[in-house]
C-alpha positions as CSV (number, residue, x, y, z in Angstrom):
1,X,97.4,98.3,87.3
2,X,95.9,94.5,87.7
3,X,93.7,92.7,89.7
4,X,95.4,89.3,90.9
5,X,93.1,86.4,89.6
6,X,94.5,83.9,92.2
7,X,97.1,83.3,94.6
8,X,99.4,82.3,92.1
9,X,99.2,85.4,89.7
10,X,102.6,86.3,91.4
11,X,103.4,88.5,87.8
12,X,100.5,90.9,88.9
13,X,101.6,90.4,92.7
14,X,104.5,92.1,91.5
15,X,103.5,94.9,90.0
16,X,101.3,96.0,92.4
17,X,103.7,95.4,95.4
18,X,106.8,97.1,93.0
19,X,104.3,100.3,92.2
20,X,102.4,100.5,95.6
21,X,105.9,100.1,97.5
22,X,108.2,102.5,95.0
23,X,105.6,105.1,96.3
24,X,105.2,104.5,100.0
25,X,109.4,103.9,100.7
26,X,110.4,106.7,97.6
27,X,112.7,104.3,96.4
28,X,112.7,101.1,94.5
29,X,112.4,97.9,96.4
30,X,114.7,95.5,96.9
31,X,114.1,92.3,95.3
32,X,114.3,90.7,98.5
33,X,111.6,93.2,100.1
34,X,109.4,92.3,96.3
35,X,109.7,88.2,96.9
36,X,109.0,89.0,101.0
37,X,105.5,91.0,100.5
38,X,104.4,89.0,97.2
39,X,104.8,85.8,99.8
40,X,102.9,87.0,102.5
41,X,100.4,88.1,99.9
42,X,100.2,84.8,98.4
43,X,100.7,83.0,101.7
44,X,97.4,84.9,103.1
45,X,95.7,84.5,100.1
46,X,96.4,80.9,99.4
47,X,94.6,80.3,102.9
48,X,91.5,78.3,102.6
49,X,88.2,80.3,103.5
50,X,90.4,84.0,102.2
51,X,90.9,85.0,98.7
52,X,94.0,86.8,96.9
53,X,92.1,91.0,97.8
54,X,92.6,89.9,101.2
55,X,96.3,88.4,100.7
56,X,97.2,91.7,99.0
57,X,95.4,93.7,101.0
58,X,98.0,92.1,104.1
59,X,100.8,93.2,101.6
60,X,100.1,96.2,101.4
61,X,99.4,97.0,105.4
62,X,102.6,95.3,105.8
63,X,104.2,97.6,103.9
64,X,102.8,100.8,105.4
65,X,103.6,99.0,108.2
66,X,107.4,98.5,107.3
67,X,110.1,101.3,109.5
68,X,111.1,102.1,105.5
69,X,107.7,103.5,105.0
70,X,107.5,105.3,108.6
71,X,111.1,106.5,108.4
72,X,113.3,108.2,106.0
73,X,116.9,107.2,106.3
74,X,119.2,109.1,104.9
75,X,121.1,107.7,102.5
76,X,124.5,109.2,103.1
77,X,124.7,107.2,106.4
78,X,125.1,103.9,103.3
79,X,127.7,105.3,102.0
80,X,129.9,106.2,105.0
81,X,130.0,102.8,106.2
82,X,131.3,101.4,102.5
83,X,133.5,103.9,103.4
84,X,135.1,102.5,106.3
85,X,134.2,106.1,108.2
């Protein structure tokens, strides 16, 4: 794992929000769902008077936060509706 050195160490940003997130939703995020908690990461971090720990730290409550971490939806309910049932 890495420690960001800035707000614009968005490679390490990744990782962390790819690895921390594979685990919390047991499944691989979205690249939309990487690019929205790298941003508020690097949004919060970028802030004058906070540093990147805190920006990642918002990540991460965010995602602990997200209904994909506090509910598991099944994924057969996906592939009805591609099914036109």
């Amino acid at each position: 794992m890495c420690v960001p050195s800035g707000a614009t160490d968005t490679a390490c940003l990744n990782k962390l929000v790819t690895a921390f997130g594979r685990r919390a939703f047991r499944r691989p995020l979205t690249d939309a769902e990487v690019t929205r908690f790298t941003t508020l990461a690097t949004t919060v971090g970028g802030k004058p008077g906070s540093t990147i720990l805190a920006g990642t730290r918002s990540a991460l409550n965010a995602i602990l936060q997200s209904p994909s971490f506090l509910y598991r939806v099944p994924q057969v309910a996906a592939s009805r509706e591609a099914d036109g049932a």
